[in-house]
N, C-alpha and C positions, 0 to 999 in steps of 0.2 A: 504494500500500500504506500509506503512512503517513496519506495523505489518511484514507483508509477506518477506522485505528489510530484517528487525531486521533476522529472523527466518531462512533466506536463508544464510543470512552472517554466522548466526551461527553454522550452517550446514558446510560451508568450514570449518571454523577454525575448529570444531570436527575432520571434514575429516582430513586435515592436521595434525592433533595433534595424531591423530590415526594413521597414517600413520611415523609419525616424523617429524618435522620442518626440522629437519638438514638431514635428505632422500630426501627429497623432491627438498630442497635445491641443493644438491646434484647433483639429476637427472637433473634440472634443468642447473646447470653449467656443465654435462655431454656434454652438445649443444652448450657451448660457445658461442662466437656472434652469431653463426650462426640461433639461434634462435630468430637474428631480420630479417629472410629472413623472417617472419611474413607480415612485411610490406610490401610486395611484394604484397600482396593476395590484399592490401587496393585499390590499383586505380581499378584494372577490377572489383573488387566489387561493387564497387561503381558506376562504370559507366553503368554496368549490370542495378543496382538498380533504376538508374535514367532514361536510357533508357526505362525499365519497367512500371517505372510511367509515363512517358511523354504519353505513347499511352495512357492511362485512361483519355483524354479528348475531350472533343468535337474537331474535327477539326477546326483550327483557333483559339482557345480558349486556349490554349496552352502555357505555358510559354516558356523562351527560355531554352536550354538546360543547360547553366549556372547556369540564376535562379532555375530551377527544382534540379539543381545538388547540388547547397548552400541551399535549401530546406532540400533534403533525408541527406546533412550533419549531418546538426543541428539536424535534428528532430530523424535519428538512434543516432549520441552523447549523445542525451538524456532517449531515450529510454534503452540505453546502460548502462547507469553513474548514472543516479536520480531513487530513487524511484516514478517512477509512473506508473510500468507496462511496458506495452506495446504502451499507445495510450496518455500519456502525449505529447509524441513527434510528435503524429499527428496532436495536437493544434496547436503550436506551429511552423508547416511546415505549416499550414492553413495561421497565422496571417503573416509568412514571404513569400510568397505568397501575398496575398493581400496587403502587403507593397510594392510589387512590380508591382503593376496595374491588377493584376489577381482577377477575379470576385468572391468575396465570397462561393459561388453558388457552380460557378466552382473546386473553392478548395476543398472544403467539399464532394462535390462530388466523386473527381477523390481518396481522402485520403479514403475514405467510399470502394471505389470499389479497392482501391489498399488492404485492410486488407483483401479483401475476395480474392484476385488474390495471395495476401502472404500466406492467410491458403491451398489455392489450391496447391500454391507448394509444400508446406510440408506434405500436403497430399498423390503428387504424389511423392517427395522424400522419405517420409515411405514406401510408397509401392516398392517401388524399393529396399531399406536397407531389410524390409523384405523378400522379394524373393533372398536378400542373403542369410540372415540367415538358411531361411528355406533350403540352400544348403548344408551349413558349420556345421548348428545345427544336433544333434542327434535325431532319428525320435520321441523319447518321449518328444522333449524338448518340455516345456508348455508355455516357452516364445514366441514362433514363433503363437500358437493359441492368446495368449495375446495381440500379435503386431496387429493379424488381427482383434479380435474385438475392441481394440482401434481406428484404422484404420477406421472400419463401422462404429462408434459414430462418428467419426472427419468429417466422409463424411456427415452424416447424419447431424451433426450442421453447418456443410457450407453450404449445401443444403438447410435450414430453414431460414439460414442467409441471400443469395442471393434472396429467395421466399421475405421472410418481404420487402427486399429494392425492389423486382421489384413490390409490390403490392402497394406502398404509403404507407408504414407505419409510415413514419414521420408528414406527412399531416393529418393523420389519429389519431397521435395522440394528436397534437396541434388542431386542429379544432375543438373540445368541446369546447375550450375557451372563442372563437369565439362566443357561444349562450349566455356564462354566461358575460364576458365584451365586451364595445366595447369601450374600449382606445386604441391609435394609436399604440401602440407599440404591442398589442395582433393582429390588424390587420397585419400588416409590419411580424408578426410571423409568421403568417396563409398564408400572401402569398409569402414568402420565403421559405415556407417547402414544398408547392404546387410546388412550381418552384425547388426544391432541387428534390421533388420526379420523377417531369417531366424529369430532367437533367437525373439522376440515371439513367430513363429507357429507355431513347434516348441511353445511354450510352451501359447498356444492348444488343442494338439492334445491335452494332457492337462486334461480337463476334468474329469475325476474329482479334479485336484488345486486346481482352481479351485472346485470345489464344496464341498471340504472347509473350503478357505479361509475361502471366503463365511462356510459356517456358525462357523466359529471367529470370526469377527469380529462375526459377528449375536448369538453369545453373548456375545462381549466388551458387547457393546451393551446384551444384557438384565441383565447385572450392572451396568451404572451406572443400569437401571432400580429396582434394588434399594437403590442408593446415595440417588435422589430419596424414595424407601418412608420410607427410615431414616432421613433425616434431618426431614420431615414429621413424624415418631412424634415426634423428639426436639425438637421446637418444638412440640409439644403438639397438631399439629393433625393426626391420624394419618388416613393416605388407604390404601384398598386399593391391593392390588398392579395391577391391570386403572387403576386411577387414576395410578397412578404410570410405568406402561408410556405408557401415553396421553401424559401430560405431556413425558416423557423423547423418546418418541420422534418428536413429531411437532417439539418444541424443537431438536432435534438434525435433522434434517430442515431446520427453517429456516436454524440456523448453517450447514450444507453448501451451500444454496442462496448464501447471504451470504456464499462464500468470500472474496471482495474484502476481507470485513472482516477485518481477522487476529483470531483467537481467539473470533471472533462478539459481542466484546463491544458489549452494549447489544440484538443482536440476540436473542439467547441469554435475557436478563434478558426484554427484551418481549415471547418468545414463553412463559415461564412464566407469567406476569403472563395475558397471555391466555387460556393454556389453563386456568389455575389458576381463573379467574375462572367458566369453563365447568363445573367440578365445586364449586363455591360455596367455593374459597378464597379467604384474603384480600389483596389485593395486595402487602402489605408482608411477610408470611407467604412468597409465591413467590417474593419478591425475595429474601428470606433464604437460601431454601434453593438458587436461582442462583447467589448468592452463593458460600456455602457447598463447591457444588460446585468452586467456583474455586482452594477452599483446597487441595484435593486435587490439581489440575493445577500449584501453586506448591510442593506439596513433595515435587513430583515436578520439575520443571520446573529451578527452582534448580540443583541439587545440577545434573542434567543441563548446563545451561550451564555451570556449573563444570570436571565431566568434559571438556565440547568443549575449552574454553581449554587443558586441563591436557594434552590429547591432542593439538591445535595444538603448544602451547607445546614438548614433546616432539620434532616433527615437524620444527622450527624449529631446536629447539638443535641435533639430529642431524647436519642437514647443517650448521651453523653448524663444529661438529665437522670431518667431511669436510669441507670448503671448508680449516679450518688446517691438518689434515692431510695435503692433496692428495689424496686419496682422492676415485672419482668420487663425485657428491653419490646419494643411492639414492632 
């Protein structure tokens, strides 16, 4: 993970230094404040995002929307900001979650089926950037064949993804243990994964609420296609909206692909750059507005890592509390 941090970071700054610090600069102060109309994008985002994951649980089981909401916080800030990939911040949303009376079980669960509801949309938001492309593209271009076999591997690794979790693959693979020890903690494993795989496939069974999901995340998606729109306008170099879908979505495509790298940086940056390059923008122009978009993930992101520690730190002094008191630790 850090490797991947190190390698992507290094990747911007190239980019940047290729392009010019003081260009880039530049483009950038081309937009004035008005390039913290960014932050506009942060609340429906986010509410989209938590909407989305609330239907991922058993009815009744459910946090409230609040909690769910200080959840998908902390745990995108993190996924945003640290090197850990993609699924650091699913820990993370689990443990804060069950800090607040939500069933282990259930957490893990709905976090397991929310990645495969997140790959779904990016799935269907590719396929919609492509069906631009292949309007806007020239009839030899070999990017448009490139997007669609990407496109068929990404479906076919969701497709193998969602098959493992509806078959008990977790139970399936903890329960060998089970023949070779019997300490309490290898049982307590065996019947938590049992009961994780059960949960998954109850889950499964309402597809009407996985579908709703979906689309609530695939919207989430075409609003930050809106965000690539506006800030293009606001550096002077205005693209349609079918141009700005295109760019966003098959970018975001790549970074999904490039999980290894945390936050896609550098991948993110060179998939603008390319796509940009395909509707006759200018490299230092995409780079800005990549850029840009990152401003919006830092001031969201920040505050979020802040909230974790202050929520930790809480968790900590608590039982720190109980331990003087004699009281059992909770």
């Amino acid at each position: 993970m850090r490797v991947g941090f190190i390698v992507g970071l290094g990747i911007v700054i190239v980019l940047v230094g290729w392009q010019g610090v003081t260009t880039i600069v530049d483009r950038l102060a081309d937009a004035g404040w008005g390039i913290l109309l960014v932050v506009l994008f942060i609340p429906p985002d986010l509410l989209l995002r938590t909407a989305s994951y609330r239907l991922l649980f058993a009815p009744g089981r459910g946090p409230r929307f609040s909690v769910a909401m200080f959840a998908t916080w902390i745990g995108s800030s993190i996924n945003y900001l640290l090197p850990v990939a993609t699924v650091g911040g699913e820990f993370v949303k689990v443990r804060i979650l069950t800090l607040r009376s939500v069933r282990g079980v259930d957490a893990v669960a709905s976090v397991i089926l929310d990645k495969t509801v997140q790959a779904l949309s990016v799935l269907l938001w590719a396929v919609i950037g492509i069906a631009v492309l292949a309007t806007i593209a020239p009839p030899d271009e070999p990017m448009v064949e490139i997007a669609i076999i990407g496109a068929a591997a990404l479906a076919v690794g969701i497709a193998g993804f969602a098959l493992v979790q509806y078959a008990g693959a977790l139970g399936a693979f903890v329960r060998p243990a089970k023949r070779v020890s019997s300490a309490g903690k290898w049982q307590s494993l065996v019947a938590n994964a049992a009961e994780l795989d059960a949960t998954i496939q109850t889950l499964y069974r309402r597809p009407g609420s996985i579908i709703l999901a979906t689309l609530l995340r695939l919207a989430k998606r075409a609003l930050m296609g809106g965000e690539v729109w506006l800030l293009a306008w606001l550096l002077g170099y205005p693209i349609g909206l079918g141009e700005a879908v295109m760019v966003n979505s098959l970018a975001v495509a790549l970074r999904s692909a490039a999980f290894v790298v945390p936050g896609g940086y550098g991948v993110q940056e060179g998939g603008y750059i390319l796509l940009g390059a395909m509707i006759g923008m200018p490299s230092d122009v995409m780079l800005a507005i990549s850029l840009a978009t990152r401003f919006g993930e830092l001031i969201e992101g920040l505050p979020g890592l802040a909230a974790w520690q202050f929520a930790e730190g809480g968790v900590y002094w608590k039982r720190r509390r109980d331990v003087s008191s004699g009281s059992p630790p909770s």
